[in-house]
Backbone as numpy.savetxt, mean C-alpha at the origin, in Angstrom:
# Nx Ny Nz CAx CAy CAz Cx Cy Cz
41.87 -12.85 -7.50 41.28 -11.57 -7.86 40.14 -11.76 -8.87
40.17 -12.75 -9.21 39.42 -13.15 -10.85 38.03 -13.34 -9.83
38.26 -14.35 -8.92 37.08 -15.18 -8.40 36.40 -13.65 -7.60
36.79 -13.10 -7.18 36.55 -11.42 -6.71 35.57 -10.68 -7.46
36.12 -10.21 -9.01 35.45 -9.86 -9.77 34.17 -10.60 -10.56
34.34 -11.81 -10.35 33.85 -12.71 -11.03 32.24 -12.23 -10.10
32.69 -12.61 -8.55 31.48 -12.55 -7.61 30.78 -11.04 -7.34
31.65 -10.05 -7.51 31.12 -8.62 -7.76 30.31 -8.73 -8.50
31.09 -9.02 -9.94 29.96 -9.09 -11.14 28.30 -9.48 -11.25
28.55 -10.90 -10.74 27.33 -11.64 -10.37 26.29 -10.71 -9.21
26.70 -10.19 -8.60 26.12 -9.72 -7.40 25.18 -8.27 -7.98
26.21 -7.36 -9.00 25.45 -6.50 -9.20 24.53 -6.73 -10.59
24.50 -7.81 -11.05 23.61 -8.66 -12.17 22.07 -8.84 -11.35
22.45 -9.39 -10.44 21.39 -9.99 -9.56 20.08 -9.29 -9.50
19.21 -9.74 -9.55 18.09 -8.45 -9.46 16.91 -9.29 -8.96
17.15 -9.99 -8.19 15.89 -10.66 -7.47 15.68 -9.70 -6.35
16.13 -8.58 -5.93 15.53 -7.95 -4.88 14.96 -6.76 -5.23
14.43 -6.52 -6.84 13.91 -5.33 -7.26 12.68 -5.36 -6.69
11.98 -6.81 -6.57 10.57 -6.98 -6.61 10.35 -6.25 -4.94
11.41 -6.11 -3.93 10.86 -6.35 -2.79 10.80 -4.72 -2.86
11.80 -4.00 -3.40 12.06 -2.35 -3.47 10.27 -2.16 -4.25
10.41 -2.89 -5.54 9.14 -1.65 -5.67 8.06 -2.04 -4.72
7.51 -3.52 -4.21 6.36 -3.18 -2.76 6.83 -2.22 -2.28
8.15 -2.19 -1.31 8.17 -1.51 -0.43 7.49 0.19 -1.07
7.95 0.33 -2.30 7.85 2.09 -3.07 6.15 2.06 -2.73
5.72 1.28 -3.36 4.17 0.81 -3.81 3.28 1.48 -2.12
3.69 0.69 -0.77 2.81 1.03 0.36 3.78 2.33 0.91
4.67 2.75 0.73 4.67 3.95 1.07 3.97 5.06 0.29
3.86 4.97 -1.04 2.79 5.98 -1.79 1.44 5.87 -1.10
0.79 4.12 -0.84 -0.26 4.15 -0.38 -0.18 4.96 1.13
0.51 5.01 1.78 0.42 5.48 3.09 0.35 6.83 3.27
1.38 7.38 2.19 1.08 8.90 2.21 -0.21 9.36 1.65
-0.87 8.63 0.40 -2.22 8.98 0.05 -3.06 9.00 1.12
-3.27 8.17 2.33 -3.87 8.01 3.11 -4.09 8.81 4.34
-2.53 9.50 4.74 -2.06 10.73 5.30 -2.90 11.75 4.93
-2.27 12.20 3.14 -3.21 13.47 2.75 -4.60 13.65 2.96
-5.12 12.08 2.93 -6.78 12.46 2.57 -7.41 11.83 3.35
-7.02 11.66 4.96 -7.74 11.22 6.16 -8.83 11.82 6.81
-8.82 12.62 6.41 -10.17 13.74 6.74 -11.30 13.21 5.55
-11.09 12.65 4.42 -12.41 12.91 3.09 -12.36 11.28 3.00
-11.41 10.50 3.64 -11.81 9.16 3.86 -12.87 8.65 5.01
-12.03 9.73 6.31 -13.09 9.56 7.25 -14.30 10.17 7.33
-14.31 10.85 6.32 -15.99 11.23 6.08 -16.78 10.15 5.57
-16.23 9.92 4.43 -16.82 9.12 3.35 -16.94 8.02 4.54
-16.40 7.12 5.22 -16.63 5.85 5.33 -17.87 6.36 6.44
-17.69 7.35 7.09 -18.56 7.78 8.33 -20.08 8.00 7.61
-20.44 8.19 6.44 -21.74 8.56 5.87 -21.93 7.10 5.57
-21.48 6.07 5.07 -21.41 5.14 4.59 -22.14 4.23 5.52
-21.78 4.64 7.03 -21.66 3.71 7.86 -23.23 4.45 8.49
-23.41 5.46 8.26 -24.96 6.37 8.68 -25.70 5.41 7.68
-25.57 5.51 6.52 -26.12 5.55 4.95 -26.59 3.34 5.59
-25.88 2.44 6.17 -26.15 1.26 6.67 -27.06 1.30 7.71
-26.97 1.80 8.76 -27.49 1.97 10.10 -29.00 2.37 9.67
-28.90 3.29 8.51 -30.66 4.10 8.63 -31.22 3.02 7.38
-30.39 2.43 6.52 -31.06 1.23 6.04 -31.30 0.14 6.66
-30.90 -0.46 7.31 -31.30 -1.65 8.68 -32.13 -1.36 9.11
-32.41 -0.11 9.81 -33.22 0.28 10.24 -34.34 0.43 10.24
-34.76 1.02 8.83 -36.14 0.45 7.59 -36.48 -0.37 7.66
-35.21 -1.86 7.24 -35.57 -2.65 7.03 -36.05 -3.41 8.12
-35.78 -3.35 9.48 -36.28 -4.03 10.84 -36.84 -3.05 11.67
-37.91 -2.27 11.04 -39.01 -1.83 11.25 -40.45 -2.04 11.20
């Protein structure tokens, strides 16, 4: 019973698997940020990508 408690004990001491819980917390926040604001991301990168095209453009003119 000893060796029982002994290994319970140890087990809920243990904390090498905090690191993997908070990534995991970490890209689900990122994912939902990404959810909310998929519309003002896909703008932004879409002007971005105008804002390249009409500078190239200049420039190999």
């Amino acid at each position: 019973m000893r060796e029982l408690n002994s290994a319970f004990s140890e087990f809920m001491e243990d904390e090498s698997g905090m690191g993997v819980v908070e990534i995991i917390l970490i890209i689900v926040v990122l994912i939902a940020l990404v959810v909310i604001f998929k519309q003002q991301i896909t703008t932004l990168v879409n002007n971005i990508w105008k804002s390249i095209n009409q500078d190239a453009k200049d420039i190999y003119s």
